[in-house]
Structures are given as C-alpha cells and as structure tokens.
C-alpha positions as CSV (number, residue, x, y, z in Angstrom):
1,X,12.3,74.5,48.3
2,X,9.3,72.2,48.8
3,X,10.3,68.9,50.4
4,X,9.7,65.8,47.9
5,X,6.5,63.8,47.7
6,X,7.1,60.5,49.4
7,X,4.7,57.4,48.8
8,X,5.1,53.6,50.3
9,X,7.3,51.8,47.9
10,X,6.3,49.2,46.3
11,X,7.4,45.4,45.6
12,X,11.1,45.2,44.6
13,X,11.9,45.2,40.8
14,X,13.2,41.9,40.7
15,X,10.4,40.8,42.2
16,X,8.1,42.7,39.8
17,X,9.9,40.9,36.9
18,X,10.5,38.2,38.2
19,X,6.7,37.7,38.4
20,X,6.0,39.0,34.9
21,X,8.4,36.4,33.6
22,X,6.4,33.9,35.6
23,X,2.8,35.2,34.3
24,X,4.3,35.0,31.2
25,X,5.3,31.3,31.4
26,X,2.5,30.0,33.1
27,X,0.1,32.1,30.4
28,X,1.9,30.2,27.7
29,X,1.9,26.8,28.8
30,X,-2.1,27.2,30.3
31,X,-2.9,27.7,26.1
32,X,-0.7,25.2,25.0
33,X,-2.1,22.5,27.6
34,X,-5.7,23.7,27.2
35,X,-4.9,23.5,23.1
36,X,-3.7,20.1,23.5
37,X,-6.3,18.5,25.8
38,X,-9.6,21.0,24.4
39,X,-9.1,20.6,21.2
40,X,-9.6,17.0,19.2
41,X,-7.0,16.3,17.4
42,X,-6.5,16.6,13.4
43,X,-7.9,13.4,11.6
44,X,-5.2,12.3,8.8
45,X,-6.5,11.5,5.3
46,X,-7.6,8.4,5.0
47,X,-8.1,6.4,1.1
48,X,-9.8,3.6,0.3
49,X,-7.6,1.2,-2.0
50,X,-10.5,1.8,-4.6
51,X,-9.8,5.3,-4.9
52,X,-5.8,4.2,-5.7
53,X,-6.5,2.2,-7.9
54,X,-9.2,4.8,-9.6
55,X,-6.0,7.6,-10.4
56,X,-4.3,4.6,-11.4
57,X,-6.3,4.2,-14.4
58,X,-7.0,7.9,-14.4
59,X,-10.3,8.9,-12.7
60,X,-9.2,9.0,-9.5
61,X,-9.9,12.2,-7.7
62,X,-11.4,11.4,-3.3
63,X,-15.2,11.8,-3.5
64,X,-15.6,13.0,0.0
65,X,-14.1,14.9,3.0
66,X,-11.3,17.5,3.0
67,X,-8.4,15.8,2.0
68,X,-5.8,16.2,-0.3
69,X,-6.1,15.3,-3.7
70,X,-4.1,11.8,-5.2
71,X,-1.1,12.7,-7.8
72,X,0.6,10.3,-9.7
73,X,3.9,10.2,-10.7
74,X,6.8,8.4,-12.6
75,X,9.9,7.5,-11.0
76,X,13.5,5.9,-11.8
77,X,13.2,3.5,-8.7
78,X,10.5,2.3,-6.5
79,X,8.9,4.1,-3.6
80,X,10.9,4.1,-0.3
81,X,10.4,2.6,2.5
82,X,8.0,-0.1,1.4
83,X,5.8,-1.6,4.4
84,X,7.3,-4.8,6.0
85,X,5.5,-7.6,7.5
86,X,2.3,-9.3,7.0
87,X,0.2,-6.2,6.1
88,X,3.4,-4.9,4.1
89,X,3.0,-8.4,1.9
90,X,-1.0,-8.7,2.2
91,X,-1.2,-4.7,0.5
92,X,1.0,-5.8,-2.5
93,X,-1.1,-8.6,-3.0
94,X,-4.4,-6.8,-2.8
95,X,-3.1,-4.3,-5.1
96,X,-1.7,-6.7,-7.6
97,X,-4.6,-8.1,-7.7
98,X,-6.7,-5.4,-8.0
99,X,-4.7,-3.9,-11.0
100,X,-4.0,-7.0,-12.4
101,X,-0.4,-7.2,-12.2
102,X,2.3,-9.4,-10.5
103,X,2.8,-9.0,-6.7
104,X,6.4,-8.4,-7.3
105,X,5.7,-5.6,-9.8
106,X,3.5,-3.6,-6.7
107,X,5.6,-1.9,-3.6
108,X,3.4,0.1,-1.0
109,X,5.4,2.9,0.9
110,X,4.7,4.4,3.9
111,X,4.8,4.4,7.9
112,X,3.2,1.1,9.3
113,X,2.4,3.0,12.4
114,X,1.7,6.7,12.0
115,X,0.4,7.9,14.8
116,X,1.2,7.6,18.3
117,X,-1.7,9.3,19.8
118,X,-4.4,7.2,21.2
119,X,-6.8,9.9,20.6
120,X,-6.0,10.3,16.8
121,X,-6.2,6.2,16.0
122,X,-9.7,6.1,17.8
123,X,-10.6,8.8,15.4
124,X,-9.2,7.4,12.7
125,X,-11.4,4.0,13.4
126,X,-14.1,6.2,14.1
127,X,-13.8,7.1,10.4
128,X,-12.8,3.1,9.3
129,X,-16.5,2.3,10.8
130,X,-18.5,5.7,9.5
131,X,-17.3,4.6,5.8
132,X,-17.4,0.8,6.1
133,X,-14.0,-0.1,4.7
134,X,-12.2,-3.3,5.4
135,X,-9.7,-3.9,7.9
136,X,-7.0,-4.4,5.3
137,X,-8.6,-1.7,2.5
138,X,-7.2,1.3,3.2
139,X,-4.1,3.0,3.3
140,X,-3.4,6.9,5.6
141,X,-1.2,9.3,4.4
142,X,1.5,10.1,3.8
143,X,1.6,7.1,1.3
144,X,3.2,5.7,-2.2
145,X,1.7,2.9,-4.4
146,X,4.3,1.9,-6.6
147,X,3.8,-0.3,-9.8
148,X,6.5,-1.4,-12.2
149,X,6.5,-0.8,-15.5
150,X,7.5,-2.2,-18.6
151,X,10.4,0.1,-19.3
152,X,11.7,-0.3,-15.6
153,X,10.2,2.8,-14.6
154,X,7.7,2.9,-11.4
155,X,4.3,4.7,-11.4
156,X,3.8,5.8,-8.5
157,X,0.1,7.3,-6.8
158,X,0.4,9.2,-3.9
159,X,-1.1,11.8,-1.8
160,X,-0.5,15.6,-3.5
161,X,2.1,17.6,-1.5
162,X,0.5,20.2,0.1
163,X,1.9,23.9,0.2
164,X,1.3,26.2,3.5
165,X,-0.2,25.8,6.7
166,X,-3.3,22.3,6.7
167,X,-6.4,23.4,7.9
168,X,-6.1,21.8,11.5
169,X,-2.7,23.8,11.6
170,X,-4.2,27.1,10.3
171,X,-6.2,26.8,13.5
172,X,-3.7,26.4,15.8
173,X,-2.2,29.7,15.0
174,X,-5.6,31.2,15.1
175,X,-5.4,30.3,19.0
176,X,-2.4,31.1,19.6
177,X,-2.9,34.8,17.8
178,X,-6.1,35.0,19.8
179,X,-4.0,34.7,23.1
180,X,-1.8,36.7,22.5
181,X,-3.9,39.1,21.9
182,X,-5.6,38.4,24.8
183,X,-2.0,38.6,27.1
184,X,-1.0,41.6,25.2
185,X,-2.9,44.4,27.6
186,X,-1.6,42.4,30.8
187,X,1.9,42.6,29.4
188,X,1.0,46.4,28.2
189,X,0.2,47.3,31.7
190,X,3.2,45.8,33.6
191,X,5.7,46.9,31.5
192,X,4.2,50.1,31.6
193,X,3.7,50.1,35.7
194,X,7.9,49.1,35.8
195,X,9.1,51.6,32.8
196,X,6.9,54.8,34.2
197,X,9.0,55.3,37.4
198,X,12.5,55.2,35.3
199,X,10.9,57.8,32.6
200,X,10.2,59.9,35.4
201,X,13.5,59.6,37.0
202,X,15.1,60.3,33.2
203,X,12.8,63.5,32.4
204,X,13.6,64.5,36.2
205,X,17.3,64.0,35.9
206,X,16.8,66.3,32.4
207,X,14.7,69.4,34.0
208,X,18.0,69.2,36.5
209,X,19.8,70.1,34.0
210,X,17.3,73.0,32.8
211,X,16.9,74.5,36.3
212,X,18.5,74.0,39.2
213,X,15.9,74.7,41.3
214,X,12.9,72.3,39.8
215,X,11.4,70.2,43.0
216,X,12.4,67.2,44.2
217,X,11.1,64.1,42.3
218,X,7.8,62.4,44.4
219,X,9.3,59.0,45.6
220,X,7.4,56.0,44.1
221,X,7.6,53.3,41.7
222,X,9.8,49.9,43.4
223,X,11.8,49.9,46.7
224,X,15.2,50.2,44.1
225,X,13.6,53.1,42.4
226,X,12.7,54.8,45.7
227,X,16.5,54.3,46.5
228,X,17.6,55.8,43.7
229,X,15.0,58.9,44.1
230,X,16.3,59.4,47.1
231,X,19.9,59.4,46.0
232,X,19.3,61.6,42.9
233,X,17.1,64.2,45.6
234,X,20.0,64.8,47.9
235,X,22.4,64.8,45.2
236,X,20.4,68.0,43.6
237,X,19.9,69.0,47.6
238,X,23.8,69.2,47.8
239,X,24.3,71.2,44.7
240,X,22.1,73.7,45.3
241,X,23.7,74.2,48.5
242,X,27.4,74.1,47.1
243,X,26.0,77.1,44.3
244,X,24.8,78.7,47.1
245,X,27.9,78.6,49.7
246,X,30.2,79.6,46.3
247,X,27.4,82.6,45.3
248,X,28.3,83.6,48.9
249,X,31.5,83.6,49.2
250,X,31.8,85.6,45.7
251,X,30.1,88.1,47.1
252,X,32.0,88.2,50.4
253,X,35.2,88.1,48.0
254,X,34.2,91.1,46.2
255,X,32.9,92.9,49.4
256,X,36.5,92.3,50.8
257,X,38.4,93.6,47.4
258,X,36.5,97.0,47.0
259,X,37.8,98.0,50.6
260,X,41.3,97.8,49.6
261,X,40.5,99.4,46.2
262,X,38.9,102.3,48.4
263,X,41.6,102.9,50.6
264,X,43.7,102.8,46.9
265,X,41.8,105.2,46.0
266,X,42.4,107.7,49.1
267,X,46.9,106.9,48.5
268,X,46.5,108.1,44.8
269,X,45.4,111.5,45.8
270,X,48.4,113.0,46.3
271,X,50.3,111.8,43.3
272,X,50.9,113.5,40.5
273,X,47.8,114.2,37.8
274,X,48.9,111.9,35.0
275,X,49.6,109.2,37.2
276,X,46.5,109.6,39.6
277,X,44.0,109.3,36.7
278,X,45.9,106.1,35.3
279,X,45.9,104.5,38.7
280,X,41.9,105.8,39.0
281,X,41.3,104.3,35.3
282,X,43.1,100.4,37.0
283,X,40.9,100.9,40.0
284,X,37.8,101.9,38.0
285,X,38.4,98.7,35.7
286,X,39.0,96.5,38.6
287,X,35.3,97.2,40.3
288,X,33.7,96.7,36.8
289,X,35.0,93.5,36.5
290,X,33.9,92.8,40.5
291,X,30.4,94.0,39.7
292,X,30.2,92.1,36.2
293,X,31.6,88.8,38.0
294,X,28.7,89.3,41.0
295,X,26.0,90.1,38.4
296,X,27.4,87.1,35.7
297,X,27.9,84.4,39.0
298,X,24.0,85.5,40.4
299,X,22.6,84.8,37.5
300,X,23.7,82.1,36.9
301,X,23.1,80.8,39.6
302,X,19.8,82.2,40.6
303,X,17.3,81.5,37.8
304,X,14.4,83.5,37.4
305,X,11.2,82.8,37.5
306,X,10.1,80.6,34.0
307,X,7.2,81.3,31.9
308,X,5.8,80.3,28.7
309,X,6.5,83.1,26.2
310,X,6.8,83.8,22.3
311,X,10.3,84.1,21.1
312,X,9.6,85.9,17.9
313,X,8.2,88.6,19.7
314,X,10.8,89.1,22.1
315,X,13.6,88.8,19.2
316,X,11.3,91.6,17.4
317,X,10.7,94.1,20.6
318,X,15.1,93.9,21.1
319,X,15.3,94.8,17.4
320,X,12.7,97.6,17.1
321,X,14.2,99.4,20.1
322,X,18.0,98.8,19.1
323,X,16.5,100.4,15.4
324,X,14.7,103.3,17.1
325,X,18.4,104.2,18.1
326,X,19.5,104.3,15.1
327,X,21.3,100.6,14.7
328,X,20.7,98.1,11.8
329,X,18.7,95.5,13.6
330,X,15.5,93.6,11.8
331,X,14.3,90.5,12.0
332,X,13.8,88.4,8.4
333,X,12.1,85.2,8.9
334,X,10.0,84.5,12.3
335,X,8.0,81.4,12.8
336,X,5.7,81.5,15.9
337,X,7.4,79.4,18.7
338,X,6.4,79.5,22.2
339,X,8.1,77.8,24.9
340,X,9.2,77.8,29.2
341,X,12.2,80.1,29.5
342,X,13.2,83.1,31.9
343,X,11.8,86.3,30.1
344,X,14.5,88.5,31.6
345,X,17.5,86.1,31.0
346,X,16.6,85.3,27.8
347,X,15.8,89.0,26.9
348,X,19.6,89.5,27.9
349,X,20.8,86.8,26.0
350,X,19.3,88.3,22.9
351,X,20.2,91.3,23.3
352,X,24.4,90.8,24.3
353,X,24.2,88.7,20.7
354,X,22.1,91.4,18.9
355,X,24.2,94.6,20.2
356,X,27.8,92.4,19.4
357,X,26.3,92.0,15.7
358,X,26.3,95.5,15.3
359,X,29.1,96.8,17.3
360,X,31.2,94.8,15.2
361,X,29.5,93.3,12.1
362,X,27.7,96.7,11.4
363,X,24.3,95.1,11.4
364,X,22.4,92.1,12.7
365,X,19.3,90.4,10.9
366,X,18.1,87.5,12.7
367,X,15.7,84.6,12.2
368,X,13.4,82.4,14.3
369,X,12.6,79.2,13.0
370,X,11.9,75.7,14.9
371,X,12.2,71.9,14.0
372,X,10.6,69.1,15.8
373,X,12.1,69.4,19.7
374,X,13.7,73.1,19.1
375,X,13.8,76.5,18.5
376,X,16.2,78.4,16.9
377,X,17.4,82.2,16.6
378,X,20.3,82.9,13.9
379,X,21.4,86.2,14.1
380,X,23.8,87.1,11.5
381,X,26.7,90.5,10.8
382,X,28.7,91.8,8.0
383,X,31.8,92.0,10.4
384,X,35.1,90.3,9.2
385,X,34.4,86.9,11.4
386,X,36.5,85.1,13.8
387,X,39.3,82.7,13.4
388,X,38.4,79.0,13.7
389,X,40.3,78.8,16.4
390,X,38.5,81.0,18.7
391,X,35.2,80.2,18.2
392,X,35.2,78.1,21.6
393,X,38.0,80.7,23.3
394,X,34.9,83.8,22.9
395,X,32.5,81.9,25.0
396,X,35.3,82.2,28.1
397,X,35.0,84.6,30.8
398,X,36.8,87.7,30.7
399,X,38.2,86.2,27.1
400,X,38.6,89.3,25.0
401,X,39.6,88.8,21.9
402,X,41.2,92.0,20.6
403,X,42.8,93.6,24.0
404,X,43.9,96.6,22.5
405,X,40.6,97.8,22.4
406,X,38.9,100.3,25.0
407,X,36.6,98.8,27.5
408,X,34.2,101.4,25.8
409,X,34.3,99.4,22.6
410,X,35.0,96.0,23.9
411,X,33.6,95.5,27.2
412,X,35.4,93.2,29.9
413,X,34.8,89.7,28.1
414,X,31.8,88.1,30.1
415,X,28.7,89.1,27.2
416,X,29.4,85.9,25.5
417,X,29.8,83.5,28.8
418,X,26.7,85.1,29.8
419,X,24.7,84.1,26.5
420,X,26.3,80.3,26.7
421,X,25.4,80.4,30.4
422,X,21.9,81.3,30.0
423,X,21.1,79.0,27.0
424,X,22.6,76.1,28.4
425,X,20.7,77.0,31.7
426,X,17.3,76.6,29.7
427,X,19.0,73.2,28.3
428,X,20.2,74.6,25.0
429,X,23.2,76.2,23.2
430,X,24.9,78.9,21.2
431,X,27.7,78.8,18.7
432,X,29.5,81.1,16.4
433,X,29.5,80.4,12.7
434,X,31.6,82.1,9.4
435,X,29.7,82.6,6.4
436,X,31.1,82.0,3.3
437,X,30.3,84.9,2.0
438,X,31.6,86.9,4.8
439,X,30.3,87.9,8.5
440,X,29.4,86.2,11.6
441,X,26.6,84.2,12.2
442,X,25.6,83.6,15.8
443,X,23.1,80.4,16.3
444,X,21.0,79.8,19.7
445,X,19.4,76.0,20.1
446,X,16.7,76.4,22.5
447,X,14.3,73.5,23.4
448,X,10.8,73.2,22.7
C-alpha cells in the first residue's frame, strides 16, 4: 500500500472561523457606516398650512414633490399630543384664523422636534428656503390638525398612513441586497475551503467501509484536520494489519489441524470396515469445513481487484449457464446498471443465491432494477420459505438450518455468510424475504 499524500497544513480551524466571523462583521458594519455617512438622508414631508387648510374645505391634495397625500378624518376626541409652547399656541392661532374659527376650537398634534439629525433639519430648511414658506407656516409630518365641531366631534387633517416600505426605505434594502450579494461568493468560498477537507474525510471514512484496502487519505485541509487524517490513516494502517495477522494464523490453524487428521486417518486403517468409513466420512467433513473456512476467511479479507461492470449481464451469464444444465433459472425484469464491484466476488455472490433458489425453491427468477443511489437484484423460489425467526440465524457461519440433511444437499453452512460478507464488503446488503403467496425471496442492496 502506497504511503498517504502529505501537504503543509494550513491555518488552524478556529482560526479560519474565527476570521470568517470577523470578515463577516467588519463587511457588515463597512455598509452600514458607508450607508449612513454616503447616503443623504430621507427629507420628511413637509406642508404648507395652505395646503391644510385646502383638504379642510375639500380641495386639498400637495401640488408638488413625493409626499404622501392629506386625509381627513372625524374623530370622538381631539388629536393627541397637541404642540405646547409658543409655537404650539401661535399654530392654533394661525389656523383659527385661517379657517375662521375660535382658537380654542383648533388643536395641532404632533412632535415639536422631529428630527434629531443635523443633517436632515439642514435639509429640511434647505426645502423651507427652495419654497419660500414662513417661519411659522408650515407643519412636517407625522401631523394632526384638529378642529371642533358643532356636534362635539373633531375633524381632523392629517398626513395619509402609508402601507409598505417609503421610498427612501425601499432603497436601503436595495443596498443592503446589493451587498449581500456582493459578500455572498467570499462567504461561498470560505465555507467551501473549511467544509471540503471534512467531505473528504466523510467519503474517505465511507470507501473504508467498501474496501479495506482503498489508500490512505492525502493529508490537507487545517492543522485539526491534518490531525485527524493522520489518526483515521493509522487507524485503517492497524486494521489491515490485524486482518492480516488473523488471515495468518487461520491458515497456520488449519495447517496444524490437517496433520492430526492425517495421522487419524493412518489409526483407522485397521478398524473394522463399517466403522473406518464412518470415521473417514468425520475426517473428510472436518477438512471441508477447514478448506471452506480458509477460502470464506481469504476472501473476505482479501478483496479483489474492483472494476466497473454491468450487473444485468453478469445476473444473465449465471442464469443462462445454470439453464444450460437443466435448472429453472431466468432473469424477468433487468434495468442496465453499471457500477465498481469485484467481478469474481460478486459473480459468487450471485451464483450461491441463484443455485440455493433452486436447490430448494425449485426455481429462481430474478430482477435487476436500481433507484437513485442503488442497485438491486431480487431473486425469488417457489420453496416453502423460512421461519421469521431465522431469517438473521441463515446468514451465520456454519448455521445450517435443516441438519438432517446430507452435506451433498445442504452444504456446510457458509454459502449465505459468504453472500452477506461480500455485499456488505462492496458497502451493501442482502436479506431474506416470504412472499405471501408462497416462496422465498432473496434481496441484494448494492450501491451505485
């Protein structure tokens, strides 16, 4: 095995984050400060105390710039909270006068001092001086003119409440969209420079589990990454050696039981005839099961090599030679699926489930279809089934279900593990169904 691909690491993740969260901040606040001090600030609506009095009488709608039109209204009580002081006292008299009424019949409502910036009062001067209204001739919203009337109600004329965003406002979050859409690729690439390692180290940590003997992952991404690269590299260093030393000593286990079994066979030579060939039947049985444990342990443990292949065809090749022999083996339904397995392994797998099917089901029709991320191979009997209850147990080594039978009719009990151990070594599955209507109905997952 190829030693793993090492590269400097770089900056520590807290680090990394720690300076996205700080272009971040820095990104926001540089827009909101160069909105603030860049942009002029939004003139309120200004009205002359002609144009009140105008949509008092009826005609009243402004005549120029962009503000909001004047509604009036009736109310039970006057308009709250009336302006105080001497330009509180010198608007009820100007209106009073204006309209004709009694000073004490007229209540102006509104903020004495709306706005606080100094920017926003030189522009609203600005405007005082453009249109030539008097010092005490105007009013800025938000505003209520309240006048009494004869019934005890108020009529009052006020600016029109306005639903939504103002124009000044609507431009604000035209900035702030622009920026972020502006910030947006700078985020896109940091997030994506942090998250690529940790995909890596998830899709690494996944082929693992596939085969055991995929390289090492290339060491990169931040210094706690690169720790963790490390880590996860000697960890899959380590089992492979621990598969390895317990292949070995298998094999050295079943090289030291067949020379006892040998010199077994040399005592039973001079017993009698019916007992020699039922001793020579045990011993026989006893190497099978040595040989079938060596072969199942190797490979399993010793993958071949992986290729890309089409499993239809393979499913179809199995069941035209099993038919050539005379067994009822076809396949139905085969969708075109091609994916990385071990040819020989997988031809195995297929062809332990395929030979069970009609050994003891009588026939075996299978079917190759695939979803989104898988493949999958159903082969199905007309055997009796299995109970519930041993639908796990089969899939055991050495498990045989029926042990009266011969080992010419049932085998030693490792087909099954082998077909769970292969399709779980190309990260898949297999699992024994019951139809309803009768038979057995074996299902492989396989992934894409």
């Amino acid at each position: 095995m190829s030693g793993p691909l090492t590269r400097r690491p770089t900056a520590s993740l807290f680090i990394q984050l720690l300076l996205l969260a700080a272009l971040t901040v820095v990104a926001s606040q540089a827009i909101s400060l160069a909105l603030i001090f860049i942009r002029p600030p939004p003139v309120p609506d200004i009205y002359r105390l002609g144009e009140i009095k105008r949509a008092f009488e009826g005609s009243g709608a402004p005549a120029w710039g962009e503000r909001r039109p004047l509604e009036v209204v009736s109310l039970e009580g006057p308009p709250e909270p009336a302006l105080t002081g001497k330009r509180g006292a010198a608007m009820d008299r100007r209106f009073a006068m204006e309209l004709g009424v009694s000073p004490d019949d007229v209540v102006v409502a509104g903020d004495a001092l709306p706005f606080l910036d100094r920017r926003v009062v030189r522009a609203v001067r600005k405007q005082i001086e453009l249109e030539n209204i008097p010092e005490e001739g105007y009013l800025v919203a938000p505003f209520q003119v309240g006048v009494r009337q004869a019934g005890g109600t108020w009529q009052v004329v006020r600016p029109k409440l306005g639903f939504g965003l103002e124009t000044w406002q609507q431009h604000m979050l035209l900035m702030f969209l622009l920026s972020s859409v502006v910030i947006a690729p700078v985020a896109y690439v940091f997030a994506r420079r942090l998250s690529a390692p940790i995909g890596d180290f998830a899709a690494a940590a996944e082929r693992l589990g596939r085969d055991p003997g995929a390289p090492p992952m290339e060491t990169r991404g931040s210094s706690e990454i690169a720790v963790a690269v490390r880590a996860f590299n000697d960890m899959q260093e380590r089992l492979r050696r621990y598969v390895d030393d317990r292949t070995t000593m298998m094999g050295a286990i079943a090289h030291d039981l067949r020379t006892p079994l040998t010199r077994l066979r040399f005592r039973i030579e001079n017993l009698g005839e019916e007992q020699r060939k039922k001793m020579a039947a045990d011993i026989d049985e006893m190497e099978q099961m040595i040989s079938a444990t060596l072969t199942f342990v190797r490979d399993a443990t010793q993958p071949g090599q992986r290729t890309p292949l089409e499993l239809s065809s393979l499913v179809e090749s199995l069941c035209d030679e099993m038919s050539e022999t005379g067994a009822a083996a076809e396949v139905q339904q085969r969708d075109r699926v091609v994916l990385t397995g071990d040819p020989v392994a997988l031809r195995r797998l297929f062809a332990n489930l395929l030979e069970n099917a009609v050994k003891f089901g009588g026939a075996a029709r299978a079917r190759i279809t695939q979803d989104e991320s898988s493949a999958v191979v159903e082969i199905d009997d007309d055997g009796p089934g299995i109970p519930p209850g041993d639908a796990e147990r089969v899939f055991e080594p050495f498990y045989r279900r029926e042990p009266s039978r011969s080992r010419k009719t049932g085998g030693i009990g490792l087909g099954l593990a082998v077909v769970r151990s292969i399709a779980r070594a190309h990260g898949g599955d297999v699992s024994l169904m019951n139809r309803d209507g009768g038979g057995l109905t074996a299902r492989v997952q396989l992934p894409r």
